[in-house]
C-alpha positions as CSV (number, residue, x, y, z in Angstrom):
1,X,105.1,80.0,145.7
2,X,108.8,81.4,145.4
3,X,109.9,79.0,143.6
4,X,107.0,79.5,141.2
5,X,107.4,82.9,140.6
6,X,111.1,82.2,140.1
7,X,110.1,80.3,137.3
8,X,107.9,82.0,135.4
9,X,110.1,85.3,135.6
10,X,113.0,82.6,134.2
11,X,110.5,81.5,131.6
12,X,109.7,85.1,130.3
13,X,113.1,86.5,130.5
14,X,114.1,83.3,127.9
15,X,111.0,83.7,126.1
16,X,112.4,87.6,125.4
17,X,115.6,85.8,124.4
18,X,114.6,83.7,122.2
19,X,112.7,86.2,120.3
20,X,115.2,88.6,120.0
21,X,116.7,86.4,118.1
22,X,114.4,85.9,115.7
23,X,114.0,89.3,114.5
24,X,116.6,90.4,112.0
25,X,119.3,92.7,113.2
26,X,118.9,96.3,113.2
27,X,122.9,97.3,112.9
28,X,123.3,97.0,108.8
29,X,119.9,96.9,107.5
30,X,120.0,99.4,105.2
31,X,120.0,97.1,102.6
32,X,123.2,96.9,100.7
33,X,122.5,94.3,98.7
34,X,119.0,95.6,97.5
35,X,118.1,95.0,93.6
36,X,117.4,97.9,91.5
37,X,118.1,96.3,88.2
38,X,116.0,93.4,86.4
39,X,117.0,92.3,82.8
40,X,119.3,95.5,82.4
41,X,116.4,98.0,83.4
42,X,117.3,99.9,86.1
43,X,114.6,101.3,88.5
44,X,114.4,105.4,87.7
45,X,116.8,105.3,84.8
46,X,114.4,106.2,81.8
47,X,117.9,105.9,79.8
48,X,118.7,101.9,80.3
49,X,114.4,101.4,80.3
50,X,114.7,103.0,76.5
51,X,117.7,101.2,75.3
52,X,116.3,97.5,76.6
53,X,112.5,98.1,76.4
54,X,112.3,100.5,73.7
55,X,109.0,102.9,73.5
56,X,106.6,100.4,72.3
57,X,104.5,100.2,75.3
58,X,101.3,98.1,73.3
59,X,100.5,96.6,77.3
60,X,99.8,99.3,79.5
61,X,97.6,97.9,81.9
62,X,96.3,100.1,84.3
63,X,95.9,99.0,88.6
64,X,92.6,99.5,89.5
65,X,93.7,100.3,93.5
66,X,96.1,102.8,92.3
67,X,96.7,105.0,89.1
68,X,99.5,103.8,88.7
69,X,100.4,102.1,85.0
70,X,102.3,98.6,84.6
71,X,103.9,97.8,81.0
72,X,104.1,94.2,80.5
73,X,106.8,92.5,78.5
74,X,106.9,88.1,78.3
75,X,110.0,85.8,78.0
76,X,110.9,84.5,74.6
77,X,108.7,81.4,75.9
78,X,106.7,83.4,77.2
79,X,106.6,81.4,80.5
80,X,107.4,84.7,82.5
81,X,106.1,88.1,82.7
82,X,108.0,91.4,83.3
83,X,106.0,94.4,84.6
84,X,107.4,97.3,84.9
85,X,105.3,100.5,86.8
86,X,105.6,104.1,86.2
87,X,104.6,106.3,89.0
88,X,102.7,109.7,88.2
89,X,105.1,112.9,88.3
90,X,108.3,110.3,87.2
91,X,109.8,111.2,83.7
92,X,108.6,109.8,80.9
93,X,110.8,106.0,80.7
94,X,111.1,105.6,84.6
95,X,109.8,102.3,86.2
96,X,109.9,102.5,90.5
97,X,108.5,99.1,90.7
98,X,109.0,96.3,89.0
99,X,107.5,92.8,89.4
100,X,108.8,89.2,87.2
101,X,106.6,86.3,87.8
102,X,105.7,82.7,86.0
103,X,102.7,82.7,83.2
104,X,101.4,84.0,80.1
105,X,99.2,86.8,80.0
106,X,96.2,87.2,77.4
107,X,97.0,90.4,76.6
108,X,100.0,88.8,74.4
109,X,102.8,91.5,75.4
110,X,105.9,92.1,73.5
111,X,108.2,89.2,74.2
112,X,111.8,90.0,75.3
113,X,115.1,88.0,73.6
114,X,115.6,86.0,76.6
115,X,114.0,83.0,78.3
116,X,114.7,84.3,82.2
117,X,114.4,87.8,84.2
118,X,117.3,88.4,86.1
119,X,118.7,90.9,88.3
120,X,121.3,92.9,89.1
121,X,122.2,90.5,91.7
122,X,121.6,87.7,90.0
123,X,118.1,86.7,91.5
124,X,116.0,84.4,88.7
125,X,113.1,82.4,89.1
126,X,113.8,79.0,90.1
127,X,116.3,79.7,92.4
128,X,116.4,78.2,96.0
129,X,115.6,79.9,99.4
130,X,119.0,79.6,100.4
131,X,121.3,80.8,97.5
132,X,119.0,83.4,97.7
133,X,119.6,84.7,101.3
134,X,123.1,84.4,100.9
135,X,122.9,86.5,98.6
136,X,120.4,89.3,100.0
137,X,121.3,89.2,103.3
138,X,119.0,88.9,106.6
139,X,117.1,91.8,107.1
140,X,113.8,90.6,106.4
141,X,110.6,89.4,107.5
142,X,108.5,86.3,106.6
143,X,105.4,85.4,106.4
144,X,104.2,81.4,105.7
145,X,101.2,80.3,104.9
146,X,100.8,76.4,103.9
147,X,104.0,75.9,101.4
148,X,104.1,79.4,100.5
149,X,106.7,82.1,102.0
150,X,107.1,85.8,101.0
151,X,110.0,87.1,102.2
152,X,110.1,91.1,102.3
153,X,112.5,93.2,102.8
154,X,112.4,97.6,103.3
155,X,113.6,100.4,104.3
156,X,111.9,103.9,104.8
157,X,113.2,107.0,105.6
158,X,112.1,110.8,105.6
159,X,115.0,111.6,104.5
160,X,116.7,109.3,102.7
161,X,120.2,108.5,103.7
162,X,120.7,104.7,102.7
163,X,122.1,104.0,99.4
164,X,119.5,102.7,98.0
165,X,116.9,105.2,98.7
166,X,119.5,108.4,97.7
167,X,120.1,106.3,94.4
168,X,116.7,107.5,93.6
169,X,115.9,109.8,95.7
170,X,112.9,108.0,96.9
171,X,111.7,107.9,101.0
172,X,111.2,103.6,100.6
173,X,112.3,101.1,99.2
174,X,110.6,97.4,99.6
175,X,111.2,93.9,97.6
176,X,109.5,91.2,97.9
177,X,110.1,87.5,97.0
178,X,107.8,84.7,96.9
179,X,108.8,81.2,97.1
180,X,106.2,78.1,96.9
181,X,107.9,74.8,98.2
182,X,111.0,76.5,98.5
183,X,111.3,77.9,95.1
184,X,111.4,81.6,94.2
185,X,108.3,82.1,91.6
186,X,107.7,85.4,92.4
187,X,109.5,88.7,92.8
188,X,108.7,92.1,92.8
189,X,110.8,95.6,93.9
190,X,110.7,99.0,93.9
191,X,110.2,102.5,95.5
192,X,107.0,103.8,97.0
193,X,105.9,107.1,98.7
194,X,105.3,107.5,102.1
């Protein structure tokens, strides 16, 4: 009976182990490599959205769940769309969020000079899962389901304190990157109220 009881207290105390270790570290997680940039646009800077983007907004579509507005720009090819949101209250310009993902859209939205959406740090389409940690680090969580794995990573704050959220002033910050087979084919970033 001991003995039994021995091991089972053994068993949980690795169980806790090994768990711990799959959660990403705390120390460091305030993102430093967290985009804020996609295809020269940089998330609350109505400045660099009017000298990529222009003020032709033909594609505002509107988010039924929120009333929140996405403009919608395409690829040259148009195999990629580029969203951009504005939040209510922002200046007139500003995107918080922004999301880049493979298709064409009927609405036929003004196509951008180039053939990819990149950002800041270099994040595209295409790319692999593990260029792509190596390059945002490991704070993150995952969810899988079938072939399909969003990685997400965020940071909130009352009072914001990491860089990211002082860079716009903002109390969270979240991105989110899909990848089906292991391929990045979905991406989308930005700031969000509490």
């Amino acid at each position: 009976m001991r003995s039994t009881l021995l091991a089972v207290a053994a068993f949980a105390v690795l169980a806790t182990v090994a768990t711990s270790h799959a959660q990403p570290a705390k120390t460091g997680c305030d993102l430093p490599n967290a985009d804020r940039t996609v295809h020269g646009v940089t998330l609350g800077d109505a400045k660099s959205a009017l000298a990529v983007l222009g003020d032709d907004h033909r594609n505002v579509v509107n988010d039924r769940q929120t009333d929140f507005p996405w403009i919608l720009f395409a690829s040259r090819d148009n195999k990629q769309i580029l969203a951009f949101r504005h939040h209510a209250g922002d200046i007139i310009d500003s995107y918080l969020e922004v999301e880049v993902k493979y298709g064409r859209d009927d609405r036929s939205p003004p196509k951008l000079n180039v053939f990819e959406f990149v950002t800041g740090n270099g994040i595209k389409l295409g790319m692999k899962r593990r260029p792509f940690l190596r390059r945002m680090g490991p704070c993150f969580t995952s969810s899988v389901n079938g072939k399909t794995e969003i990685i997400r990573y965020e940071i909130a704050e009352k009072e914001p304190k990491a860089p990211i959220l002082k860079a716009a002033n903002m109390p969270q910050y979240y991105a989110e990157y899909e990848f089906d087979h292991g391929v990045l084919v979905r991406m989308k970033f930005g700031y969000a109220p509490f």
